[in-house]
C-alpha positions in Angstrom: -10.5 -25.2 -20.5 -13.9 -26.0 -21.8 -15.3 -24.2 -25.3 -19.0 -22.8 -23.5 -21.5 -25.2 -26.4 -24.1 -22.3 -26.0 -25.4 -23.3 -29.5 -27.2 -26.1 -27.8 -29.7 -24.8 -24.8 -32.0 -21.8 -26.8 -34.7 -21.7 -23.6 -38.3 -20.4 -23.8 -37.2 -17.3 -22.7 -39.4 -14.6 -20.9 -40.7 -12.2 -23.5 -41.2 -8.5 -23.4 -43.6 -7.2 -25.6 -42.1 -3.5 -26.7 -43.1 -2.0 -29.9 -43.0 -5.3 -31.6 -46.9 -6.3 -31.3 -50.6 -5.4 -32.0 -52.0 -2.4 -30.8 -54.8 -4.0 -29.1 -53.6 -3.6 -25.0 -55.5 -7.3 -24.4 -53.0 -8.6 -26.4 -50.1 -8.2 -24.2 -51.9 -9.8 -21.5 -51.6 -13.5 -22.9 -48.7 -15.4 -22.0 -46.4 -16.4 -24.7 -47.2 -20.2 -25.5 -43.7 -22.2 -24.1 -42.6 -19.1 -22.1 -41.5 -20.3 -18.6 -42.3 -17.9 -15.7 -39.9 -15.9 -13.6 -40.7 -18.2 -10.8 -39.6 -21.6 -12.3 -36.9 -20.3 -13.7 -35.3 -18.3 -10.4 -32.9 -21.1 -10.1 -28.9 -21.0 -10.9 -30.0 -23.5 -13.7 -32.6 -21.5 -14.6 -30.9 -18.5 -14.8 -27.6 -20.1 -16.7 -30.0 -21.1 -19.2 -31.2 -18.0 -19.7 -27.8 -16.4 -19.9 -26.7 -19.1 -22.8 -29.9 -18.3 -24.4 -28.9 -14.5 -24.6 -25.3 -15.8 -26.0 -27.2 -18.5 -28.2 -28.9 -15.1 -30.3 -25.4 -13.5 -31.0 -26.0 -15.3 -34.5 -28.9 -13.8 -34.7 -30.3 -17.6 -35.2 -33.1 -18.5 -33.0 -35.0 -15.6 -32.5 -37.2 -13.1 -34.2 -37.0 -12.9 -38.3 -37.1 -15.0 -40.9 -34.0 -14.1 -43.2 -30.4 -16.1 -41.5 -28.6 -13.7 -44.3 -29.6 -10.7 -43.1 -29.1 -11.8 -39.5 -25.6 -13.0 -39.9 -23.6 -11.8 -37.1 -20.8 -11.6 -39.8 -22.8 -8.1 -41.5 -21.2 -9.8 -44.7 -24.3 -7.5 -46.1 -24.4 -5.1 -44.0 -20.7 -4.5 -43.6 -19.5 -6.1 -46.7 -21.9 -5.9 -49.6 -23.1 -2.0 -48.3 -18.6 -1.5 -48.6 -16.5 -1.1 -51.2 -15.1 -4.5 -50.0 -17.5 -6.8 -52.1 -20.3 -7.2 -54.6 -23.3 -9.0 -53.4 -22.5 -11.7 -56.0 -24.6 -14.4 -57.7 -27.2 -13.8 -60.5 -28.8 -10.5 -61.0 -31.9 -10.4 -59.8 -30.5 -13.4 -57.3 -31.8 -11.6 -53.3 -32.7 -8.3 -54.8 -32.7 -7.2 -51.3 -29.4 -7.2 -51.0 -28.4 -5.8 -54.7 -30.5 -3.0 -52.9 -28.3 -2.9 -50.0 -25.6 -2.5 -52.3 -26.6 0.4 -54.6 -28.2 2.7 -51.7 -31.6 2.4 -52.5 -33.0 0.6 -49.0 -36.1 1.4 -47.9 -37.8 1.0 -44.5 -40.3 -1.6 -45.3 -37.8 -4.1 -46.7 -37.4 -7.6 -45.4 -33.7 -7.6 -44.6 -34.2 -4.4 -42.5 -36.9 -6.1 -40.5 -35.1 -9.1 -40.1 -31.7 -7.7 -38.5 -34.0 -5.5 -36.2 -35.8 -8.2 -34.4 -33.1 -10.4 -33.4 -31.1 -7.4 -31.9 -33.8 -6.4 -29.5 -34.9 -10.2 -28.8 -31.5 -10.5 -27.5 -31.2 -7.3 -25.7 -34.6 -9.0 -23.6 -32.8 -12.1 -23.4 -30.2 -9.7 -21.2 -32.8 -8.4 -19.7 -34.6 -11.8 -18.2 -31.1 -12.7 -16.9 -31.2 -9.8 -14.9 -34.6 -9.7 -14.1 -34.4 -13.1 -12.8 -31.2 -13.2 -11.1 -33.1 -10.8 -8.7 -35.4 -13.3 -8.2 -33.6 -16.0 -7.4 -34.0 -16.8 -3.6 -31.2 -15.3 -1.0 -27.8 -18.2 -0.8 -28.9 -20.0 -4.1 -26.0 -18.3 -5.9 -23.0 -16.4 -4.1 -22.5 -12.7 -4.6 -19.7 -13.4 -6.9 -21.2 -15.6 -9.2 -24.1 -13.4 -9.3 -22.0 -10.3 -10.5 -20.5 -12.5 -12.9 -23.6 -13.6 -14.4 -24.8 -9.8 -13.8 -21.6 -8.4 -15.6 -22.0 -11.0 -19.0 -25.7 -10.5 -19.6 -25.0 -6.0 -19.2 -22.2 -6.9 -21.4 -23.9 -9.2 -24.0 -27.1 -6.2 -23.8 -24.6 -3.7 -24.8 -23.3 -5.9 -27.8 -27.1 -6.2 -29.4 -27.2 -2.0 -28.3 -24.3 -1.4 -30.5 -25.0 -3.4 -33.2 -28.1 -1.6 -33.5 -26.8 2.0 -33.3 -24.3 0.8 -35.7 -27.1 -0.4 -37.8 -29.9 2.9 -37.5 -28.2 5.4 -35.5 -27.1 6.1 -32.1 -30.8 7.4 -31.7 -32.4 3.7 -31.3 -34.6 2.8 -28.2 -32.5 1.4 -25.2 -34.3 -1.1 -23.4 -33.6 -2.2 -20.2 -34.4 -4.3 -17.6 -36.8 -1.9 -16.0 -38.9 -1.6 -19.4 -41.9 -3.7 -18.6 -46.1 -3.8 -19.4 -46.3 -3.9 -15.5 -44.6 -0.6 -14.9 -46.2 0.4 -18.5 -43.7 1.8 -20.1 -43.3 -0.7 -23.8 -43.1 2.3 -26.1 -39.7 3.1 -26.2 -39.1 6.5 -27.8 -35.3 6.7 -29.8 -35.4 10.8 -29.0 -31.6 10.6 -27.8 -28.6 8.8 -28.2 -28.0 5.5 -26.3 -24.4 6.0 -26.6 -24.1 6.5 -22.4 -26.5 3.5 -21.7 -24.2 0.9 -23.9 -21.2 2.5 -22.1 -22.7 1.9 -18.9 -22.9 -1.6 -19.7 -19.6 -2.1 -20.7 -17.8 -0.1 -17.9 -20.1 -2.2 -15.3 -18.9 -5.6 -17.4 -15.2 -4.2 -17.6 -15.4 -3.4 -14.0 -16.4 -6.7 -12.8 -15.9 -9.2 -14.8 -13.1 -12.2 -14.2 -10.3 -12.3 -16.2 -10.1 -16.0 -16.9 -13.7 -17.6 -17.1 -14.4 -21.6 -17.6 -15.5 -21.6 -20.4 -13.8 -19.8 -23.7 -17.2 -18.1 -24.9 -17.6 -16.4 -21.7 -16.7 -12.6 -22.1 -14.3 -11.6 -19.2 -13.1 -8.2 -18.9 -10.7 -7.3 -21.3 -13.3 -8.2 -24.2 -15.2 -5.7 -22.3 -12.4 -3.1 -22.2 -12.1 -3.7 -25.5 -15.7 -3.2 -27.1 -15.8 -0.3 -24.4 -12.9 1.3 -26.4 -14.4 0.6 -29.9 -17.7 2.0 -29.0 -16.1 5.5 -27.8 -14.3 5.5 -30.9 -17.2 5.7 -32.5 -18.0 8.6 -30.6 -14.8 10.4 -31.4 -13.9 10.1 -28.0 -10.1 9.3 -28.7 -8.4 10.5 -25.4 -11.0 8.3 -23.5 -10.1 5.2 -25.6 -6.3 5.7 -25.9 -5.9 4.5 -22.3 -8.4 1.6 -22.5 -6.6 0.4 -25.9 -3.2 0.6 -24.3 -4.1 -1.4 -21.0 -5.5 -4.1 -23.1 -2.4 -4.1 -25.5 0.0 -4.2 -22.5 -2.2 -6.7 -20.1 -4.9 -8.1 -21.9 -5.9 -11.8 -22.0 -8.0 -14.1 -23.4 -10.6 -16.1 -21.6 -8.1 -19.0 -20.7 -5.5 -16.7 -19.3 -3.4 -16.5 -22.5 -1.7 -13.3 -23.2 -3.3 -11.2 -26.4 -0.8 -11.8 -29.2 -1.3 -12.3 -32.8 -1.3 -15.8 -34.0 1.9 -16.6 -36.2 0.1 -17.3 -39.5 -2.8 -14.6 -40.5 -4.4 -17.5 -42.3 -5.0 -19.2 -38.4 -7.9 -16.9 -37.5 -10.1 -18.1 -39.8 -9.2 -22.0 -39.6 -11.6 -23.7 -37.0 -9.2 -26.2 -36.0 -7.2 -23.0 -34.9 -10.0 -20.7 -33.2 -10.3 -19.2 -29.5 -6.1 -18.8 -29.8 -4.0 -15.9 -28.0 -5.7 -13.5 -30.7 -9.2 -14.0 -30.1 -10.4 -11.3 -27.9 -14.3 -12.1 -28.2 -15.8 -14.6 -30.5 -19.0 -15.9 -31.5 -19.1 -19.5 -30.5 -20.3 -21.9 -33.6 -21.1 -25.6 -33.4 -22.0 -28.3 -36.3 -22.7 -31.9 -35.7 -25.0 -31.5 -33.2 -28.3 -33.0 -34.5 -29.3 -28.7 -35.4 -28.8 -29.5 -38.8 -26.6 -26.6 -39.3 -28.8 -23.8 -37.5 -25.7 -23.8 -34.5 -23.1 -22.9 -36.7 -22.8 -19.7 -39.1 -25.9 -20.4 -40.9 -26.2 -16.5 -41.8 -23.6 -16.9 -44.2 -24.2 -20.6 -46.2 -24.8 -18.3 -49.2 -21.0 -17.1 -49.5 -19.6 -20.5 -51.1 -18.3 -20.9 -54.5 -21.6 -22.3 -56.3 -19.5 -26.0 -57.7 -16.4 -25.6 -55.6 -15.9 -26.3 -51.8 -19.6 -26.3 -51.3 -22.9 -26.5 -53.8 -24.2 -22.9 -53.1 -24.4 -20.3 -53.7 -21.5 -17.6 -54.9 -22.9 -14.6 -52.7 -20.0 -11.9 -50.9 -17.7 -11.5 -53.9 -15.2 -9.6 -53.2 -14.7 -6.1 -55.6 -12.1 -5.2 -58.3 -11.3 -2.1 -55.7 -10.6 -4.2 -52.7 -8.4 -6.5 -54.7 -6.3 -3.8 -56.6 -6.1 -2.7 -52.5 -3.4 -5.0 -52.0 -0.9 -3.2 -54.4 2.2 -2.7 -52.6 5.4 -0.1 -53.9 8.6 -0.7 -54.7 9.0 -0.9 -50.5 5.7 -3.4 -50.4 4.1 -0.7 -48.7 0.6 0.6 -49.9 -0.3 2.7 -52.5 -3.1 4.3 -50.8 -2.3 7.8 -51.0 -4.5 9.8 -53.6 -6.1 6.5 -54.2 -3.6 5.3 -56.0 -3.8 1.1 -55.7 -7.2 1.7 -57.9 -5.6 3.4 -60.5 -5.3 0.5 -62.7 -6.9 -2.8 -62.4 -5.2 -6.0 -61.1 -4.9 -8.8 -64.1 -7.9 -11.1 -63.6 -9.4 -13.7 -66.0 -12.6 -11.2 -65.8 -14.2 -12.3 -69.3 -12.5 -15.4 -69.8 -13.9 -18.8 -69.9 -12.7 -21.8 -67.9 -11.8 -23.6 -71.3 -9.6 -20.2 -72.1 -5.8 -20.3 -70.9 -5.4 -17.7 -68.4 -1.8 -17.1 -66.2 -2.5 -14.6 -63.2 -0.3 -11.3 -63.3 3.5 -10.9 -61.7 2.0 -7.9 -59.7 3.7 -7.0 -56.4 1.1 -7.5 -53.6 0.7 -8.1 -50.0 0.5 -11.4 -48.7 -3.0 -11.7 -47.4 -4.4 -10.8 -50.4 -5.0 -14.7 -51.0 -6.6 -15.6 -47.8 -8.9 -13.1 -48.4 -10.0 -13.4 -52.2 -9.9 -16.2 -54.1 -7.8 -15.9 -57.4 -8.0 -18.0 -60.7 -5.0 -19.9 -60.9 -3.7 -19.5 -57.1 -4.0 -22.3 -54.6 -7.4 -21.7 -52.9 -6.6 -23.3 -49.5 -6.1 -26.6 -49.9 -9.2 -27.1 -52.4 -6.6 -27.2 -54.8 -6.1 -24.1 -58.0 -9.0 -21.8 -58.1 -10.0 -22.9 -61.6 -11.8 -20.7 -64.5 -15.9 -20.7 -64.5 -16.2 -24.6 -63.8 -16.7 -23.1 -60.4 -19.8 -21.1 -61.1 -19.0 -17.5 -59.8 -21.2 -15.9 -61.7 -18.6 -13.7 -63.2 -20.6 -11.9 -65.8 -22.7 -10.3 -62.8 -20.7 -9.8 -60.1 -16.4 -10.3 -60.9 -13.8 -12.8 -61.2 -12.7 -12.9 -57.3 -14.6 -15.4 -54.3 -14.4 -15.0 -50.8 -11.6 -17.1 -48.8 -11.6 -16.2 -45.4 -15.4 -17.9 -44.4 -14.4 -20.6 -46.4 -13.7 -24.0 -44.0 -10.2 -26.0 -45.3 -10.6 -29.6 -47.0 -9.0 -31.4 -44.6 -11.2 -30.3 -41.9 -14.0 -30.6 -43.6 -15.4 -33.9 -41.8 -15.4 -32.6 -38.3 -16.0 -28.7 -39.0 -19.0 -28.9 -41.3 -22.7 -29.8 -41.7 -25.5 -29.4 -43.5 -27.7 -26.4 -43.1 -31.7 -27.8 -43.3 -31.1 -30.0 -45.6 -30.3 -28.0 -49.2 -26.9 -26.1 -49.1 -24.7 -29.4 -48.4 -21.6 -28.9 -46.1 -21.9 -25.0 -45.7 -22.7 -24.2 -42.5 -19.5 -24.9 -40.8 -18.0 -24.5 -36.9 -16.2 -21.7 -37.2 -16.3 -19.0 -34.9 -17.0 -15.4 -35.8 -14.5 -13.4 -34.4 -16.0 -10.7 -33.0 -13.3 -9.3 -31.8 -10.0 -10.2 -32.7 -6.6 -8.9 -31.3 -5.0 -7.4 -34.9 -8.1 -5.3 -34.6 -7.3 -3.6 -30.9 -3.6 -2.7 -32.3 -5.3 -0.9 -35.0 -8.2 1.0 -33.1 -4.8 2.0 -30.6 -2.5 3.1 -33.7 -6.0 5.1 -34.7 -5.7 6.7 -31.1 -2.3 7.2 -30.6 -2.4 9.3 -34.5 -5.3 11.6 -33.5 -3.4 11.9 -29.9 -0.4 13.0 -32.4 1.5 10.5 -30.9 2.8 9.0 -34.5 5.7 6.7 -33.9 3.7 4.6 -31.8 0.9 4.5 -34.2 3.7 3.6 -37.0 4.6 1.0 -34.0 1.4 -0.9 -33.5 0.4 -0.4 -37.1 4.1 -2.0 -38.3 3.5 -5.4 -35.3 0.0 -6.1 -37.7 2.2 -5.6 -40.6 5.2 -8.1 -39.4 2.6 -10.7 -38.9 1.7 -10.5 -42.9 5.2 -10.5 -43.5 6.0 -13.8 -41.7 6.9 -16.3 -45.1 5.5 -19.1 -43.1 2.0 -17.7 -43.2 2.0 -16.9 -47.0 -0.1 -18.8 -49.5 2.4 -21.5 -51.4 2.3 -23.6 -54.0 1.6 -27.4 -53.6 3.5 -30.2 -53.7 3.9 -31.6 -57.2 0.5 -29.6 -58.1 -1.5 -31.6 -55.8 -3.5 -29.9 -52.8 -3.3 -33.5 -51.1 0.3 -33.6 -50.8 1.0 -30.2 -49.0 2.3 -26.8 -49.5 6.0 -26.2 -50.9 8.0 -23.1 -49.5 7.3 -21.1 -52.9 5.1 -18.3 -52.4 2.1 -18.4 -54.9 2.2 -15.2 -56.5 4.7 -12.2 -56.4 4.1 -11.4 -52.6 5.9 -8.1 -50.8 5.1 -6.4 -47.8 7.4 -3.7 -45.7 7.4 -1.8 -42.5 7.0 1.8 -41.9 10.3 2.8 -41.5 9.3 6.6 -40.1 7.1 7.9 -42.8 4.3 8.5 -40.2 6.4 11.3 -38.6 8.1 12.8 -41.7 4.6 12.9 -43.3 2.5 14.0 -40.6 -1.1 13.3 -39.3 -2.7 13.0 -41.6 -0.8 11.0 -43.7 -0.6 8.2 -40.4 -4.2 8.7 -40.2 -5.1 7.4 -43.5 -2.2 4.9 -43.4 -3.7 3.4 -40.2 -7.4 3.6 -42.2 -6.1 1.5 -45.1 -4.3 -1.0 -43.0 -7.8 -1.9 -41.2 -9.1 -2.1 -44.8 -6.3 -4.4 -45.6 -6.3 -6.6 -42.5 -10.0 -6.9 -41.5 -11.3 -7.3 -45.7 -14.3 -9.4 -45.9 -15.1 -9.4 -42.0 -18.4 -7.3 -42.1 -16.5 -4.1 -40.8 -15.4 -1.8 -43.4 -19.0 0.1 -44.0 -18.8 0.7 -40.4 -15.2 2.0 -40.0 -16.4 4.5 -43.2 -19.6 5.4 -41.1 -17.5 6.2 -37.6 -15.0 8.1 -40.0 -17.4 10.3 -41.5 -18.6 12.4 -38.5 -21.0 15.1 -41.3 -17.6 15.4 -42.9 -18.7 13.5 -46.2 -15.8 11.2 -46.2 -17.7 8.1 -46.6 -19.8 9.5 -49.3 -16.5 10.6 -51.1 -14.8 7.3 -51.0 -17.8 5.6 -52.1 -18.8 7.3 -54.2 -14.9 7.3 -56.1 -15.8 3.6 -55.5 -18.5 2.9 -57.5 -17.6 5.2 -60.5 -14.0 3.1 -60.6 -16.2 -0.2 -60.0 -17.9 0.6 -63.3 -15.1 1.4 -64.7 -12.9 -1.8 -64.4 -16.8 -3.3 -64.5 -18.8 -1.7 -67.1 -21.3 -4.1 -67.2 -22.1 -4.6 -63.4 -25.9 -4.1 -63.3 -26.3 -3.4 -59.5 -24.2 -0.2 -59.7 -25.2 1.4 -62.7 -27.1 4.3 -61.3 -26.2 4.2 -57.9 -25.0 6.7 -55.2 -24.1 7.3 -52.4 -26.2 10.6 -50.5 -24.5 12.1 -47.4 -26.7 12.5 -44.4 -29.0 9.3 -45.4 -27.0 6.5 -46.3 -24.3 6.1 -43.6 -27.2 4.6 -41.7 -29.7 2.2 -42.7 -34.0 3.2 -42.3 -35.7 2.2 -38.8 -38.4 -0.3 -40.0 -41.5 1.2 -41.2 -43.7 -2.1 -39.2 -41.8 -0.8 -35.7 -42.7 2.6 -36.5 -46.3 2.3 -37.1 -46.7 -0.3 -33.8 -45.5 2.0 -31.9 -48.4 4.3 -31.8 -46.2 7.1 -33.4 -43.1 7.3 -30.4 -40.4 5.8 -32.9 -39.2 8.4 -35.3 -37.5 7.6 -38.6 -33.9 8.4 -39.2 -32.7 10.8 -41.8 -32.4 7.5 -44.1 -35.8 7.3 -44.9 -34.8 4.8 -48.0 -35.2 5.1 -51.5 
């Protein structure tokens, strides 16, 4: 089965005009220069380029905005940097955008706002021209089928940019559909309600009709649908409704090529490229390098988060925090110690302060194993780059920490077919593999979430233990190499002093709440540095101040182990404005007034 190259065809797509533009009403009557009109493009090409168009903007490359960081579809920033999973990393003063990002102190007219709004909405009209087309397109060009496949991913991929934005602003965000036009003059949008029932919509139209097996991997079929459908009531507290979504995809799902969901054998395979679209991808963001793009087709949005001097030239962004590496503290039982907060107690031993020239031997701490996939450690095998070394990799250690991200980071000896360039500065960063989107480790934990609010806790203890017995497979673990050299292999010696256990009935001895938070950790644990963790905080939080609380423990601890971090000093968290980000100001005031600000109104 073919991997759908939708990197490659970005078409002139038609363009709405809705609160993006000048006030002046003759403006909207000129016709975008390069646009193609609904008539020439009423074809089954015309249309299938429009819908790989609308898949092409999941990146958030090739549209609207002019910052690939703060497009990434990754929400390394976003998700990562606004967490207590990582430190924006770099210099201080290096993107003070996203230094404000992570302190809390956004505010509506700044450029990284601006530039993950635009994209969002250009590809919710990219959904919309599919649609808007395919109605167009004269009677037998394209059977019924066909057509409510082509229907189903463009309602689906609409829903996808939706949610990102509520995620982003709040569920009260203007939902624009098809039927949002200047001919039936109706471009100014209001965001006076949620949009929660207009994504779902999608998603139960996409769910209902989609195939299960499509030809080409980056197609969505329907349990990718189910899926996201699931998520996005979760986020809506509407456990009960997602329980039975959650366990017909557990019990029947499959990928695109057919292939039961199961988790791949080695955690370290879902973020290899020469391993991607396998039996645990549910929905992932199709990348592509070597394609004459110069790197603009793969994950541009995230050629910052490379170990300035080690894999790549550039540019030690996303490092990941002292908390989220004393996260993977395990007990005597290599379970983890996050009752009460206890992994940040006392810090991990790191060569924090040390020079490269300095002797340094990482700590005998007992710790789960994918604690070195996901943060790079001096003196632990860093793939198969060979030992993470002292500050001869520059990772600006003084201003953001001794740890570097792993999992974004592509593997030596794929290097020649999985990287590029990306235009021409940041030389072999922008790399070919996917983002997964979705991933199947992910569903088992949203169920095990369900099944502990439905108080059903051996099953959550169930699902929650299959993610665990994945980390515990030995073959998966970080080892040392061969005679010291990364070129030679991995022995059968784990790197570092690894443990991990099951739940062996502690979720029902302990109770609900006690599952609960075990289940909340284990996401933290299994889905680090993936751009989700300030968003699992947010759905959590529900007015209750629970995001506020653990971030706010966060960056007092932070400081602690980190006294001299700059970007936190001063910070804090405030309940009811920062588990959203601020509607940009320039959308607000084009809108002649109808788009209100959320209660983040920044600063």
């Amino acid at each position: 089965m073919k991997k759908i190259n939708y990197k490659l065809f970005i078409p002139a797509c038609l363009l709405l005009l809705i609160t993006a533009h000048a006030c002046k009403d003759d403006f909207l009557n000129v016709s975008p220069a390069g646009a193609s009109s609904e008539a020439v493009l009423a074809t089954r090409a015309g249309v299938d380029g429009l819908l790989i168009g609308t898949y092409a903007l999941l990146d958030g490359i090739g549209g609207p905005g002019g910052d690939v960081w703060a497009q990434s579809v990754t929400n390394w920033i976003w998700g990562g940097v606004a967490s207590d999973d990582a430190h924006k990393g770099s210099e201080y003063g290096d993107q003070p955008q996203a230094e404000q990002v992570e302190n809390y102190t956004t505010i509506p007219s700044m450029g990284y706002i601006i530039n993950k709004w635009a994209p969002l909405y250009a590809g919710a009209q990219r959904a919309n021209d599919v649609l808007r087309v395919l109605r167009k397109v004269p009677s037998g060009t394209i059977s019924a089928a066909d057509t409510l496949q082509i229907a189903s991913e463009a309602r689906f991929l609409r829903a996808v940019f939706h949610f990102e934005a509520v995620k982003m602003f709040g569920e009260k965000v203007p939902y624009v559909g098809e039927d949002i036009s200047y001919e039936n003059g109706n471009l100014l949008v209001p965001n006076d309600a949620s949009i929660y029932p207009q994504i779902q919509a999608d998603l139960q139209f996409a769910a209902t009709n989609l195939a299960n097996v499509k030809p080409n991997f980056g197609r969505v079929n329907s349990w990718a649908a189910k899926s996201l459908l699931a998520e996005v009531l979760m986020f809506q507290d509407k456990y009960a409704e997602a329980l039975p979504i959650l366990k017909d995809v557990v019990a029947n799902g499959v990928n695109s090529s057919g292939v039961k969901y199961a988790l791949v054998p080695r955690f370290s395979d879902n973020f290899r490229a020469s391993m991607q679209n396998n039996s645990e991808t549910v929905f992932a963001i199709q990348m592509s390098v070597g394609d004459g793009a110069g790197g603009l087709n793969g994950n541009a949005g995230d050629v910052l988060n490379f170990p300035g001097g080690g894999p790549a030239s550039c540019c030690g962004f996303y490092q990941p925090s002292f908390s989220l590496a004393n996260a993977f503290k395990v007990d005597a039982a290599g379970l983890p110690l996050f009752e009460n907060a206890a992994y940040n107690n006392t810090n991990l031993t790191t060569d924090q302060g040390l020079t490269g020239a300095q002797a340094y031997t990482p700590g005998n701490e007992a710790l789960d194993p994918r604690i070195d996939w996901t943060i790079g450690r001096r003196g632990i095998p860093y793939l198969d780059w060979g030992i993470m070394p002292g500050q001869t990799w520059v990772r600006a250690q003084a201003a953001a920490g001794p740890y570097l991200p792993a999992k974004n980071i592509y593997w030596k000896a794929e290097q020649g077919s999985q990287s590029d360039f990306y235009d021409g500065w940041a030389a072999n960063q922008s790399t070919g593999n996917n983002y997964n989107y979705i991933r199947f480790a992910d569903v088992l934990l949203l169920a095990a979430e369900a099944e502990a609010e439905a108080g059903s806790l051996a099953e959550a203890e169930r699902l929650v233990n299959l993610v665990r017995s994945r980390a515990a497979n030995t073959e998966g673990w970080v080892h040392t190499y061969v005679d010291g050299d990364p070129d030679k292999g991995f022995t059968d010696v784990p790197a570092a002093n690894y443990r991990i256990g099951l739940y062996t009935g502690q979720f029902a001895t302990r109770g609900q709440a006690y599952a609960r938070e075990a289940v909340r950790f284990e996401r933290r644990l299994e889905l680090a540095m993936e751009g989700k963790r300030f968003f699992d905080l947010q759905r959590w939080d529900n007015g209750t101040g629970y995001m506020a609380g653990i971030l706010n423990a966060y960056i007092a601890k932070e400081l602690q182990f980190f006294p001299t971090y700059q970007i936190l000093k001063g910070a804090k968290f405030t309940q009811g404005q920062d588990e959203v980000f601020p509607i940009p100001q320039g959308q607000i005031d084009i809108s002649q007034g109808t788009l209100k600000q959320n209660q983040n109104t920044g600063g």
